[in-house]
ROZA-11277 format. One record per residue (C-alpha): x, y, z; residue in one letter. Coordinates in steps of 0.25 Angstrom, whole numbers, m for minus. Layout:
N
NODE     x     y     z res
NODE     X     Y     Z   A
...
END
This chain:
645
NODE     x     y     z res
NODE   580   507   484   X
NODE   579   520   476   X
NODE   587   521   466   X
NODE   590   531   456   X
NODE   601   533   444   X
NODE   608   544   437   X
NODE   597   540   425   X
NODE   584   543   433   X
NODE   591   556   441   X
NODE   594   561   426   X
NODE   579   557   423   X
NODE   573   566   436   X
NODE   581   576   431   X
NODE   578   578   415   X
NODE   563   576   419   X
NODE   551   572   410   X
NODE   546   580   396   X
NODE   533   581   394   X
NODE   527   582   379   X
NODE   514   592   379   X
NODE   507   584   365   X
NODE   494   580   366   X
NODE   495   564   367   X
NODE   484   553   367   X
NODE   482   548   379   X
NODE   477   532   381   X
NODE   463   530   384   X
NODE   462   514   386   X
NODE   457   503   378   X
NODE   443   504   382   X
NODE   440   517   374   X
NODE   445   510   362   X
NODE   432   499   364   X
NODE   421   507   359   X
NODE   427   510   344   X
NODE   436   498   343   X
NODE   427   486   348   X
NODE   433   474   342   X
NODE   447   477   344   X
NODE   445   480   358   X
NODE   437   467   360   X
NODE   448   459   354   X
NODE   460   466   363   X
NODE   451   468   377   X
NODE   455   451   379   X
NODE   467   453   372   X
NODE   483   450   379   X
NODE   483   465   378   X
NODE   471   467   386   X
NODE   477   457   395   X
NODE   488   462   397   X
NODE   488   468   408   X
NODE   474   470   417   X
NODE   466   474   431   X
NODE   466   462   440   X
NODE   450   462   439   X
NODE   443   447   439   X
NODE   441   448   423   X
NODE   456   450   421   X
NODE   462   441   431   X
NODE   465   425   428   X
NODE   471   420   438   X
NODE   465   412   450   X
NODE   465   423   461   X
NODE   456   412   472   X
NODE   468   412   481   X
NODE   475   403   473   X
NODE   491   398   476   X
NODE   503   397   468   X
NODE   516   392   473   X
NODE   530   395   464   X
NODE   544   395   471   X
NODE   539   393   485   X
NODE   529   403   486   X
NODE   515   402   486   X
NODE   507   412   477   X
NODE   493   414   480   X
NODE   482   424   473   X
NODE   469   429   478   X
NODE   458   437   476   X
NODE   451   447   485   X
NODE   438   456   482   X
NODE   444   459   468   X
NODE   459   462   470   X
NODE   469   451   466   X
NODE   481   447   474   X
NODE   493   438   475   X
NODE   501   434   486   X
NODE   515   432   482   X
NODE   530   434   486   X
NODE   533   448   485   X
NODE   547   448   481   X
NODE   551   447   496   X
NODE   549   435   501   X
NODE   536   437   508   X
NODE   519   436   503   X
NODE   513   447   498   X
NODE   500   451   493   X
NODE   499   457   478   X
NODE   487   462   473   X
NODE   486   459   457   X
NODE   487   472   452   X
NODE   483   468   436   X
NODE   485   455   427   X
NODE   491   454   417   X
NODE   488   444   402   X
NODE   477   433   402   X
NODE   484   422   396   X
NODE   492   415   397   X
NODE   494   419   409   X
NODE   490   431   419   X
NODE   501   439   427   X
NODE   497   448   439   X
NODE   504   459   443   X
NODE   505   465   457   X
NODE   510   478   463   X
NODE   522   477   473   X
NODE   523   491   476   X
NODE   528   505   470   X
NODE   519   502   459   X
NODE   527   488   455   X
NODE   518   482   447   X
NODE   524   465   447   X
NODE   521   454   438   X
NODE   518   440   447   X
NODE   525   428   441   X
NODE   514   419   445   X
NODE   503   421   434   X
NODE   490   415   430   X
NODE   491   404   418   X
NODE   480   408   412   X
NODE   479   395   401   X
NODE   479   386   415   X
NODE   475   393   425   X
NODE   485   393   435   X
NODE   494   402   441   X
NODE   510   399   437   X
NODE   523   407   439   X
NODE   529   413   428   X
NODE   544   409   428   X
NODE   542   396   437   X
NODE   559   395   433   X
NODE   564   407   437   X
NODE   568   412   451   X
NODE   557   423   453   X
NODE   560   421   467   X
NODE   562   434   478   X
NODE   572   442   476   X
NODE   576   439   462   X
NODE   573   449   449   X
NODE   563   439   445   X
NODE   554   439   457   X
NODE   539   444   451   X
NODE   542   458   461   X
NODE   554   461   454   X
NODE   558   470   442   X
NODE   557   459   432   X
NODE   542   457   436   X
NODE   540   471   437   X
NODE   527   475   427   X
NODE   528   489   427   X
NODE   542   490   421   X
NODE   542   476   414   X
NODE   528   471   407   X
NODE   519   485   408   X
NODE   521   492   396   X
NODE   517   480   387   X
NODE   505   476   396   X
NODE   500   491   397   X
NODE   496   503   388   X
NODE   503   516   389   X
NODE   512   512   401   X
NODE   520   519   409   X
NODE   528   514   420   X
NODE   534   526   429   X
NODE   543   520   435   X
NODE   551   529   446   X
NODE   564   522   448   X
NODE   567   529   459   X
NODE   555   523   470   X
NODE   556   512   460   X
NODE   540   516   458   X
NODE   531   511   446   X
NODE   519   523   443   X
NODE   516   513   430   X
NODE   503   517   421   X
NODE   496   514   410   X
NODE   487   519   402   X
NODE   479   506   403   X
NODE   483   491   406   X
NODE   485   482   396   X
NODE   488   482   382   X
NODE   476   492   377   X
NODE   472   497   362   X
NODE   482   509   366   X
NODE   494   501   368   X
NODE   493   497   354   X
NODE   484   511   349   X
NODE   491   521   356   X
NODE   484   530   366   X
NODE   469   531   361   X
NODE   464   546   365   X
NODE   468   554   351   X
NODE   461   541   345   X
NODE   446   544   353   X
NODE   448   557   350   X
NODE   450   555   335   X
NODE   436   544   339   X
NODE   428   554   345   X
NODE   429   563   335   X
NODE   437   562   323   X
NODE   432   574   315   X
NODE   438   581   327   X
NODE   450   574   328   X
NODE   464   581   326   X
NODE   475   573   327   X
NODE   487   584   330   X
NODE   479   585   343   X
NODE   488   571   347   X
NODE   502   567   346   X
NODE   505   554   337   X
NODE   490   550   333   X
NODE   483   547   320   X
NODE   472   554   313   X
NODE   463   544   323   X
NODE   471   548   335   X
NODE   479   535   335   X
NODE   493   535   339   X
NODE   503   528   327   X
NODE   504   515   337   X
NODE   505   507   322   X
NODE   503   506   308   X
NODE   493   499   303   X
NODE   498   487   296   X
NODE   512   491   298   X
NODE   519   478   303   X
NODE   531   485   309   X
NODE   522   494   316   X
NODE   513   485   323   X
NODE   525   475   326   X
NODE   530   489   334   X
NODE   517   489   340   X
NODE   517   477   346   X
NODE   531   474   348   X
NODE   533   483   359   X
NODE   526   473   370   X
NODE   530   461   361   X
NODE   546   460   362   X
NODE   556   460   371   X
NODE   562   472   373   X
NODE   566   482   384   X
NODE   558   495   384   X
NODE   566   509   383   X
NODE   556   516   389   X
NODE   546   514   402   X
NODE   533   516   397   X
NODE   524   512   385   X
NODE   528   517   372   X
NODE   517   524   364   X
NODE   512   513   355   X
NODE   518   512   343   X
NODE   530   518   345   X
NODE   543   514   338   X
NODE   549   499   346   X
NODE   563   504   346   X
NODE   559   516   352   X
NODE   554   509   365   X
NODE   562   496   365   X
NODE   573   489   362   X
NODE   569   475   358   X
NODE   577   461   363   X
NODE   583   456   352   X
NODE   585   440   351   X
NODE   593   439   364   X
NODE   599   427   371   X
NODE   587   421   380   X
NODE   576   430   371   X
NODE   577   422   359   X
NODE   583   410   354   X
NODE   596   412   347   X
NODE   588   409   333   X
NODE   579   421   337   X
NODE   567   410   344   X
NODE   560   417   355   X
NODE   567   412   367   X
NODE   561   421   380   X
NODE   549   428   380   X
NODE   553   439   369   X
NODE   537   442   366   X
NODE   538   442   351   X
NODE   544   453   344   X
NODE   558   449   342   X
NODE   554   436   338   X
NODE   543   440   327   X
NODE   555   451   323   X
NODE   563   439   317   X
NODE   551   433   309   X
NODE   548   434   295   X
NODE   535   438   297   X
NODE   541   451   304   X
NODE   550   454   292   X
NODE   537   452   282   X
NODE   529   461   291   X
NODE   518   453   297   X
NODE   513   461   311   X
NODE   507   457   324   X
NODE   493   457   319   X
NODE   495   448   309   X
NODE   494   437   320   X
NODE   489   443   332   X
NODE   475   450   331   X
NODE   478   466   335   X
NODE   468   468   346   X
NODE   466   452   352   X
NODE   480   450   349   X
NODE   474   437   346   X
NODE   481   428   334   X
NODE   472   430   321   X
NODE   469   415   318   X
NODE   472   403   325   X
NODE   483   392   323   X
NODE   490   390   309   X
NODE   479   402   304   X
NODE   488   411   310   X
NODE   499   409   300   X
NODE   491   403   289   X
NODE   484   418   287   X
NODE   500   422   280   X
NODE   508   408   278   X
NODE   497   402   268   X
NODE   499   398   252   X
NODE   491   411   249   X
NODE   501   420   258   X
NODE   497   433   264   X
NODE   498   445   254   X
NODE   503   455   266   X
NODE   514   446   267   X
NODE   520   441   252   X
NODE   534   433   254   X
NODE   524   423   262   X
NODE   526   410   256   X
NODE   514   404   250   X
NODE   511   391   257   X
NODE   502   382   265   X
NODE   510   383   278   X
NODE   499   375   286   X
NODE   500   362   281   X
NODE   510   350   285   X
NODE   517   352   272   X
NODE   523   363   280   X
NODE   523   361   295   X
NODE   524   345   296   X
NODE   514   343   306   X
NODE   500   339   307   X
NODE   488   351   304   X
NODE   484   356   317   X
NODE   495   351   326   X
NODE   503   359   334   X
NODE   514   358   323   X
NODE   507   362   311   X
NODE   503   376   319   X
NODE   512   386   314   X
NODE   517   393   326   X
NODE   523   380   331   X
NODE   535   379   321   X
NODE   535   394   320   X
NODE   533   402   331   X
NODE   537   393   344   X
NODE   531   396   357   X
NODE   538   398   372   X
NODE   532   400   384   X
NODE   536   412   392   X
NODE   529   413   407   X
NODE   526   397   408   X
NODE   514   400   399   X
NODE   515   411   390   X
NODE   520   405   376   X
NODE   525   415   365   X
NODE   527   412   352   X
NODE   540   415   344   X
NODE   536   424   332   X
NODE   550   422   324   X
NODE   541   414   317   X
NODE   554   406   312   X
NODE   556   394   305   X
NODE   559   381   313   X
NODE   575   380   313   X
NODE   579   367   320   X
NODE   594   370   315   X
NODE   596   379   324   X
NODE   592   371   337   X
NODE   603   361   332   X
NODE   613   371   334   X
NODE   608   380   345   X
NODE   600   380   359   X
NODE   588   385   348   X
NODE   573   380   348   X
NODE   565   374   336   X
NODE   551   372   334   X
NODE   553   357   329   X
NODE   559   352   343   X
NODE   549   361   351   X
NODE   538   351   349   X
NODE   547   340   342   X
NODE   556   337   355   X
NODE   559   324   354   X
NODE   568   327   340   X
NODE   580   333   339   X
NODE   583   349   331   X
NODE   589   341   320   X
NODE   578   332   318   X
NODE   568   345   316   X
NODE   580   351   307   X
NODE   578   340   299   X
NODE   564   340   299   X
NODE   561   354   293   X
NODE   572   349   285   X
NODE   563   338   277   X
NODE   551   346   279   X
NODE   554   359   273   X
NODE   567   354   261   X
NODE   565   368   255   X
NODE   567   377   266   X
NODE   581   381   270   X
NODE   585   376   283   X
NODE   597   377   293   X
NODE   599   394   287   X
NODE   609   401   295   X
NODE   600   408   305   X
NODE   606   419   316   X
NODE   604   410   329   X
NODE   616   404   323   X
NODE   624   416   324   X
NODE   616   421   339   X
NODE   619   410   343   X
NODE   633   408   348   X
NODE   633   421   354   X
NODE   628   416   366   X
NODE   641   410   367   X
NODE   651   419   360   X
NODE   655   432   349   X
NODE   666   429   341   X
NODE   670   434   329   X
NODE   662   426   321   X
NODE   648   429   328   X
NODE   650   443   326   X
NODE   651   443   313   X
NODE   640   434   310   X
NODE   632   444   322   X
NODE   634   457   314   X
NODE   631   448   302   X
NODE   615   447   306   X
NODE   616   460   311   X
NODE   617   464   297   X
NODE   608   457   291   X
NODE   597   464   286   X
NODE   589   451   283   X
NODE   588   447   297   X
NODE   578   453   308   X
NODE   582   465   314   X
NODE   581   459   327   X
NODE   591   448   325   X
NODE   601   457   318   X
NODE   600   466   331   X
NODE   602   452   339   X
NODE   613   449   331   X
NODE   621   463   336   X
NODE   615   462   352   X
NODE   622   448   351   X
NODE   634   454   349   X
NODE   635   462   362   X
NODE   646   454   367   X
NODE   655   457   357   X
NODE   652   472   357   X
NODE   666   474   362   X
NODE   672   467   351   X
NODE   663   473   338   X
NODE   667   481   328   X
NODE   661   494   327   X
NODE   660   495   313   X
NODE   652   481   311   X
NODE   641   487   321   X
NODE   638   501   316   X
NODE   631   500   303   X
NODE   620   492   314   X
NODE   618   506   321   X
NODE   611   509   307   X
NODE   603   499   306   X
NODE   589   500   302   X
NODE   583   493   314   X
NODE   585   498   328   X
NODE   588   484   334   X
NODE   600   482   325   X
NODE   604   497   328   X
NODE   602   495   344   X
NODE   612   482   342   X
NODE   621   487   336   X
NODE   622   500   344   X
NODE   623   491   358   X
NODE   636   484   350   X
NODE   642   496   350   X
NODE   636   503   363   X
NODE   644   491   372   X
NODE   656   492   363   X
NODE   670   497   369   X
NODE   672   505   358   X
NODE   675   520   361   X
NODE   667   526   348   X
NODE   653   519   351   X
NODE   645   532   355   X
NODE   652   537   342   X
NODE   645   526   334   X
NODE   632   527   340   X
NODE   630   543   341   X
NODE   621   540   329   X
NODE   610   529   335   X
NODE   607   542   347   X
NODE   599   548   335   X
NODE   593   533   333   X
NODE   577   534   329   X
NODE   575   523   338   X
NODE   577   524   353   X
NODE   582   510   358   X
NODE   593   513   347   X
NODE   597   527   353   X
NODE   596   519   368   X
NODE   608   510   363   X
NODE   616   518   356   X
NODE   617   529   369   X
NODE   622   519   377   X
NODE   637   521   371   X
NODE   636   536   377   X
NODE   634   532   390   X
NODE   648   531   393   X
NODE   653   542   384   X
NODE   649   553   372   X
NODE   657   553   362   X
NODE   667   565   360   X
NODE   661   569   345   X
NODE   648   572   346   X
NODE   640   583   341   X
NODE   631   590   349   X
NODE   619   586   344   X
NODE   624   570   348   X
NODE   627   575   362   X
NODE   613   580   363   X
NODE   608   566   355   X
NODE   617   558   367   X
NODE   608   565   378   X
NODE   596   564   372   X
NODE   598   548   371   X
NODE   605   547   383   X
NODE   593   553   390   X
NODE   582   543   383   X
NODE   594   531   388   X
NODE   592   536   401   X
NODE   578   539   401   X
NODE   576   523   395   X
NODE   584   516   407   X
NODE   577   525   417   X
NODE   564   520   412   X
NODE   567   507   415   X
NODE   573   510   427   X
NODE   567   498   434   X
NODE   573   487   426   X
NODE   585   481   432   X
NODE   591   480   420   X
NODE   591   493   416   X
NODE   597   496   430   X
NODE   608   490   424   X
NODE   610   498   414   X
NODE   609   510   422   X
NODE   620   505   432   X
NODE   628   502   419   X
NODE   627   517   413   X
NODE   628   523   428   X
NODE   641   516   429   X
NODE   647   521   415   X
NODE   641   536   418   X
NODE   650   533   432   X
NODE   638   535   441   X
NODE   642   524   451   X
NODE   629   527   459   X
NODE   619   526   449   X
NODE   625   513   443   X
NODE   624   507   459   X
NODE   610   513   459   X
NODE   605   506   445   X
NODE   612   493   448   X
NODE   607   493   462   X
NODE   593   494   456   X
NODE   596   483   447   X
NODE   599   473   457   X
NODE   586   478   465   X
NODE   578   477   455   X
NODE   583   462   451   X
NODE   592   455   462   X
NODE   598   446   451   X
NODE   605   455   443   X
NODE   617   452   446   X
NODE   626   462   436   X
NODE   622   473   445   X
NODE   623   468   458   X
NODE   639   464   453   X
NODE   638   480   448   X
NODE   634   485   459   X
NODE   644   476   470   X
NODE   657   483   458   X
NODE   652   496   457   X
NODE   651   497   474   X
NODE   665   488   474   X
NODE   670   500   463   X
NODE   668   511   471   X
NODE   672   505   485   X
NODE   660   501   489   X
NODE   665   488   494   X
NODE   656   484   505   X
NODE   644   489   497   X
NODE   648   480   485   X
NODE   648   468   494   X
NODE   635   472   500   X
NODE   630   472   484   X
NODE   636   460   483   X
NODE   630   452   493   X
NODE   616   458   490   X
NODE   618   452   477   X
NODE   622   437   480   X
NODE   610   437   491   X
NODE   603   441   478   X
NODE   611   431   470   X
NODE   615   420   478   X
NODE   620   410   465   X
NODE   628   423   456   X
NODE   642   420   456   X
NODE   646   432   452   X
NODE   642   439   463   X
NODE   647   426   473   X
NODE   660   431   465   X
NODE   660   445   468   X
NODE   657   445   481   X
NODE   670   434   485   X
NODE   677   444   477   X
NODE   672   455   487   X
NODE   676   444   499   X
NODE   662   438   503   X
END
């Protein structure tokens, strides 16, 4: 069904500003070869070159000679005819259909393959090609990806342009028109290019071409070599924003690629160490791809970058096994990083286990690995010290027991104990305050809450963690504690802090949060306008008024870029309802529930709001549309005896 709400009306209306400066536009890797050989060797097999690719015989892994795979009842098979690609699978509505393979995506390791269902849907296939051993597998062989769920490989969830294209792409853009529910997606080029990381390359072959010609006004934000400011040269912070964009966990403010470079804050609002992301110590728990795990390390603090490890252009680790580490953690040290210790850390006077096993490599006490997608392992980049003590006392992992089994948490406790007498062991560490909250807030775990919120000794992102946690006791917070976080120096804390107060009952909030509007940074303006949804405050000047518009059109213009999440349906049923626009609230959540049957918040919105206004036989109709969905939800079993079916 179409659906439209009073967000995409007013986004018709205001149309689309166009800027009349002279821009570089992309030109492709390949134009990058001729001057810059051995870096484009070294990226053209690279994950990034991989990422995303025509299905030509070169590119495609998988066994395409009419093989079979059988998952859940149903029998997959892949063929090859002349030179197209094609799977057979269940399209979402209980019969066989035939998919051409429109591209593939990453070599190992595994291969995906993604089909077009229609309207420009471009869907990711949850069987994929093992790469390592050569066999096709299903992704989430535990989860019921079946029809007619959220999760099935046609739905939302699976969807490529909206969810996995921007960080497999360069320069995308998704155009997504909500109201044919369309995709016109495009790329300046597929896959991760030298202009994903550069910037868009034709000031830069201008400047090539002729640099005695070269005038660098001509162009909007280049260089004196035409090159876009996408990072600084050894600048840690800088080249941690480069990359950090792809790898985190975050939800994207806008549709589209943001020009490389550009500010993090500005274009998303990272996930901070949540319940089912991370492990209550800060352990990377679901697949959180890197960044908010290395933010807690101390080599993050000390300043070490990317391509300290990883090779810029292969992506490749610069040395092999212990090398890796050894090239900093040595008794010479490292002189760009001087509070290292100066010691011999490859030897069995500090790890316990025999040279060149598994337990003498580094990475194996200090970065543990889990495996996301059957086979794909990550590596948690905390890089934090073994801590044993802390599986005694809560549902936390520790490196010993991950290989050592058969022995209990206090065994290893005492181990490192005996092993290392002069380090300090059993500290206070914050899971112990994060976590009870699972549980409860009390008194006491607010206290010790807005106690790590300001700390300025801790990582940023677990003093932001520590306020988010706090969210169910919003109600019951006192202002005063909160608002010297809205001036925090780090936009994560400031967000926190600002989404306390946004969900508080208080009357005064949009008072107290007038100032954030005029935040530098974007995701902290996006929080704080969320107290103005419902009212302005009386005393405002007029230049405020004006600041309230202007924020509350980039909100606005946010949730309409992501249109085609479920999840922000949510949110614009929930704003529809406090703006009293009972049909554009039905329209979102109806989408919501279209676009995953199993949400079940908005089918229970949908069956009040139609009981609210009357709509009594309508809501039971909503209602029995959800149970069919949702066979096993009490809730709704409940709700609809209360209605008398």
């Amino acid at each position: 069904m179409k659906i439209i709400s009073f967000f995409i009306f007013l986004y018709i209306l205001s149309g689309i500003a166009s800027s009349a400066e002279k821009s570089p536009k992309y030109t492709g890797s390949s134009t990058c070869e001729s001057c810059h050989q051995v870096q484009y060797m070294a990226w053209s097999n690279s994950h990034h070159s991989w990422a995303w690719r025509r299905p030509e015989s070169a590119n495609v892994l998988g066994d395409f000679n009419n093989t079979k795979f059988g998952h859940a009842g149903f029998t997959y098979r892949f063929l090859k005819e002349s030179e197209d690609y094609y799977v057979i699978a269940d399209n979402g509505e209980d019969k066989t259909e035939r998919f051409r393979v429109h591209s593939v995506v990453g070599v190992t390791p595994l291969q995906q393959y993604l089909v077009e269902t229609g309207r420009g849907h471009l869907q990711a296939l949850d069987v994929a090609w093992d790469s390592d051993n050569n066999r096709w597998y299903h992704l989430y062989p535990e989860e019921d990806t079946s029809a007619g769920t959220g999760m099935h490989w046609t739905g939302s969830y699976k969807n490529w342009n909206s969810r996995c294209a921007e960080c497999h792409a360069t320069d995308y853009q998704k155009n997504y028109d909500p109201l044919n529910n369309r995709y016109t997606s495009h790329q300046a080029e597929i896959g991760v290019g030298c202009e994903a990381c550069h910037g868009p390359g034709e000031a830069h072959l201008s400047w090539a071409n002729e640099p005695e010609k070269y005038v660098t006004n001509t162009w909007k934000g280049t260089n004196t070599k035409g090159l876009t400011a996408a990072y600084l040269r050894n600048n840690a912070e800088s080249e941690i924003n480069l990359c950090a964009g792809c790898h985190s966990r975050r939800e994207p403010i806008s549709a589209n690629s943001p020009e490389p470079g550009s500010y993090y804050d500005n274009n998303y609002r990272l996930s901070l160490l949540s319940h089912g992301l991370y492990f209550p110590d800060g352990q990377i728990q679901d697949e959180v791809y890197v960044y908010g795990s290395f933010l807690q390390s101390k080599m993050y603090e000390k300043g070490v970058k990317c391509s300290n490890c990883h090779d810029t252009h292969s992506y490749r680790l610069k040395a092999e096994g212990n090398a890796l580490c050894t090239q900093c953690h040595n008794h010479q040290g490292n002189g760009l990083f001087p509070s290292l210790n100066k010691k011999n850390y490859d030897s069995t006077d500090h790890h316990f286990h025999q040279l060149g096993s598994e337990g003498a490599e580094c990475i194996e006490c200090h970065m543990p690995e889990r495996h996301y997608m059957v086979v794909d392992g990550r590596r948690d980049h905390s890089f934090r010290i073994p801590r044993p003590d802390l599986s005694e006392k809560m549902d936390v992992p520790n490196v010993c027991n991950n290989c050592h089994q058969d022995k209990t948490a206090s065994w290893a406790k005492e181990e490192i104990a005996k092993r290392h007498p002069k380090v300090q062991h059993n500290t206070n560490h914050f899971a112990e305050v994060f976590n009870p909250t699972e549980n409860r807030i009390d008194y006491q775990s607010v206290k010790q809450h807005l106690e790590l919120a300001n700390d300025q000794k801790l990582p940023a992102i677990i003093r932001a963690t520590a306020l988010e946690r706090l969210f169910p006791a919003a109600g019951k917070l006192d202002f005063r504690e909160i608002e010297p976080l809205l001036t925090d120096d780090n936009a994560w804390v400031r967000t926190a802090a600002a989404n306390l107060i946004v969900y508080s009952p208080h009357t005064s909030k949009a008072q107290i949060l007038i100032p954030l509007l005029n935040d530098s940074v974007r995701s902290v303006r996006l929080e704080a306008i969320k107290a103005f949804l419902e009212t302005t405050p009386e005393k405002v000047t007029f230049s405020e008024r004006l600041m309230i518009k202007k924020v509350m059109r980039e909100y606005q213009q946010s949730l309409l870029d992501k249109a085609d999440f479920p999840e922000i349906q949510m949110v614009i049923g929930g704003v529809a309802l406090t703006k009293r626009n009972i049909p554009a609230a039905i329209s979102a959540f109806g989408q919501a529930v279209e676009l995953d049957p199993q949400l079940i918040q908005a089918w229970v919105m949908l069956a009040r709001i139609r009981a609210a206004v009357g709509e009594t036989s309508e809501a039971k109709q909503m209602l029995k549309k959800a149970v069919e969905a949702n066979p096993d939800n009490k809730e709704l079993m409940q709700m609809l005896k209360n209605f008398g079916l």
